[in-house]
Backbone as CSV, one residue per row, in Angstrom:
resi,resn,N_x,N_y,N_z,CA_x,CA_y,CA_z,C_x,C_y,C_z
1,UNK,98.453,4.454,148.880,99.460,5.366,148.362,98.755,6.676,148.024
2,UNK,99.518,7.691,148.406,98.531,9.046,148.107,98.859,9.844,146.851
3,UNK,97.768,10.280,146.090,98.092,10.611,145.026,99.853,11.578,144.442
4,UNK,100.570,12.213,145.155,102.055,12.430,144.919,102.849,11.528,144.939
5,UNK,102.533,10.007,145.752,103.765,9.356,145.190,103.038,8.386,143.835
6,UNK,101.807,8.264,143.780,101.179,7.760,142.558,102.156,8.578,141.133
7,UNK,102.135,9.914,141.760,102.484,10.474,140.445,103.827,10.270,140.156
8,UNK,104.546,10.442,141.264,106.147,10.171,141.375,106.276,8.765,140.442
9,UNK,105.921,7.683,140.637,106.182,6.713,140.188,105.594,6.639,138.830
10,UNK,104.540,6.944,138.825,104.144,7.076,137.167,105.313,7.702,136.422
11,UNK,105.917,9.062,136.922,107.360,9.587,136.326,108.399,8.561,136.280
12,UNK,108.370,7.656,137.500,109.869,6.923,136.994,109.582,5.881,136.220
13,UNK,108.475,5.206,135.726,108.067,4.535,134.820,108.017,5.195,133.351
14,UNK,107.945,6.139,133.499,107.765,7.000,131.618,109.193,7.494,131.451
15,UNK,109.796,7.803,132.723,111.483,7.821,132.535,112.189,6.655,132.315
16,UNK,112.056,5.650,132.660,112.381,4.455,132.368,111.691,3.497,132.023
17,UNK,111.111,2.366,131.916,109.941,1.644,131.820,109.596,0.803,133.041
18,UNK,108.336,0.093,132.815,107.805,-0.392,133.523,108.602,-1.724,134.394
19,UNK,109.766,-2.420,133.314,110.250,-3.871,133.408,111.491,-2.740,134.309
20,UNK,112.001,-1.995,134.106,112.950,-1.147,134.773,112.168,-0.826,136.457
21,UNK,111.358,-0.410,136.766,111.135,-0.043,137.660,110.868,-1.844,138.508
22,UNK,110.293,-2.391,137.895,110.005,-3.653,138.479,111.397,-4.582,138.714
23,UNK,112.504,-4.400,138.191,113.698,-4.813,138.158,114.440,-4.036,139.717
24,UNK,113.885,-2.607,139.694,114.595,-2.380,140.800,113.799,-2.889,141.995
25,UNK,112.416,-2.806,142.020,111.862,-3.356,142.923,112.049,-4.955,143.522
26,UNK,112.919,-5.809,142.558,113.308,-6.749,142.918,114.519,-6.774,143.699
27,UNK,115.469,-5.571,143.326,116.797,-5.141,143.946,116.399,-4.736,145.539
28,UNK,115.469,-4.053,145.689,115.071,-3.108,147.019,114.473,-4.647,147.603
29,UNK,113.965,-5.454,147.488,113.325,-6.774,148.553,114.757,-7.301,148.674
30,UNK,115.169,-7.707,147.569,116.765,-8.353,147.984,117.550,-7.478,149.271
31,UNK,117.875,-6.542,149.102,118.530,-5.385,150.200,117.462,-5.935,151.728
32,UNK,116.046,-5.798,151.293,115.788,-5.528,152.642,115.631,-7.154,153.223
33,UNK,115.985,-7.936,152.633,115.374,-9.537,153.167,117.130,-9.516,153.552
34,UNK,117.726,-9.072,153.119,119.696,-8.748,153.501,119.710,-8.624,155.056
35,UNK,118.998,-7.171,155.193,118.844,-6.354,155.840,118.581,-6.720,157.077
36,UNK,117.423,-7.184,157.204,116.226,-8.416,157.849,117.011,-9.422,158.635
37,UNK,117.661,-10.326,157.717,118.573,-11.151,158.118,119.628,-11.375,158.922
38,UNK,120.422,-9.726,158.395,121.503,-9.842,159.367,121.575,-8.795,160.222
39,UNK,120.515,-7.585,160.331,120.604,-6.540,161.416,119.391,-7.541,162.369
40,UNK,118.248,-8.484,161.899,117.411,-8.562,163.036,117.156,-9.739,163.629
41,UNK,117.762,-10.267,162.604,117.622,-12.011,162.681,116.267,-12.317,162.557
42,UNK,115.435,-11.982,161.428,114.316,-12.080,161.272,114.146,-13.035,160.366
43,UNK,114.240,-14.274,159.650,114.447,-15.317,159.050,112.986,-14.791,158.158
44,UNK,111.958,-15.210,158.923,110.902,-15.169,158.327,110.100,-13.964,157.730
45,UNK,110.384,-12.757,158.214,110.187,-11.489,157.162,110.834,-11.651,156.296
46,UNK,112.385,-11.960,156.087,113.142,-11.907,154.764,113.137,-12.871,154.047
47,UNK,112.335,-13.858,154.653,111.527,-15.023,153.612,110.943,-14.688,152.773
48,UNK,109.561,-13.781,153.476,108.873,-12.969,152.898,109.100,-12.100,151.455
49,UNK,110.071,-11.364,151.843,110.753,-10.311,151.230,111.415,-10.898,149.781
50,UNK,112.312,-12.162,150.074,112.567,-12.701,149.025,111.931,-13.468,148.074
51,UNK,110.137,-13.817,148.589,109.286,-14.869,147.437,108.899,-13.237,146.815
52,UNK,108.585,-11.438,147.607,107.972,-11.126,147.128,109.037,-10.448,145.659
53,UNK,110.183,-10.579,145.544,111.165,-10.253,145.314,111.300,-11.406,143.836
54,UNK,111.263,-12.773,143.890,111.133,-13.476,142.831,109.720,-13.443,142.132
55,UNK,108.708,-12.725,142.566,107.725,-12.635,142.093,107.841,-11.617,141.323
56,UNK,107.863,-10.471,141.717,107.890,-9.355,140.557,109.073,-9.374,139.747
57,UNK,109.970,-10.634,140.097,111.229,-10.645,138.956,110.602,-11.184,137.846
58,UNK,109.524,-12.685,138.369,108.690,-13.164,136.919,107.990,-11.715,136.052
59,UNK,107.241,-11.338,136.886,106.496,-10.243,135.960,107.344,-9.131,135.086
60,UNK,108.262,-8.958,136.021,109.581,-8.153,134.824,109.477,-8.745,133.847
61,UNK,110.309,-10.273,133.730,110.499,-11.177,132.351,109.037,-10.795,131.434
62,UNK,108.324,-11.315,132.393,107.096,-11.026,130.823,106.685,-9.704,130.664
63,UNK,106.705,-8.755,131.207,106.672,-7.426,131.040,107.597,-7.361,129.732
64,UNK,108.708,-7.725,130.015,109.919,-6.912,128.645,109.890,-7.658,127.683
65,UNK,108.913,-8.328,127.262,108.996,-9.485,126.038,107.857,-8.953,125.223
């Protein structure tokens, strides 16, 4: 990642928090394992997409506690 979107995201984290940004990042794998599924019939990328998708949902939870 090159240092402008480093910074970009550091902004949407101090604009919102950290469990916020990681919450949407669980929203954006959901969309694209969607996506995956029914524009490519790609089963197994949006497999992908969805463990990486319940993963940063755990780290949300303990993030906001």
């Amino acid at each position: 990642m090159d240092r402008e979107l480093e910074t970009q995201l550091e902004m949407l984290v101090d604009e919102a928090s950290l469990a916020d940004v990681l919450n949407a990042l669980v929203s954006i794998c959901g969309a694209k394992a969607d996506h995956l599924r029914s524009n490519w019939a790609d089963a197994n990328t949006a497999k992908a997409w969805e463990t990486a998708g319940k993963l940063i949902a755990g780290l949300a939870v303990k993030i906001s506690l």
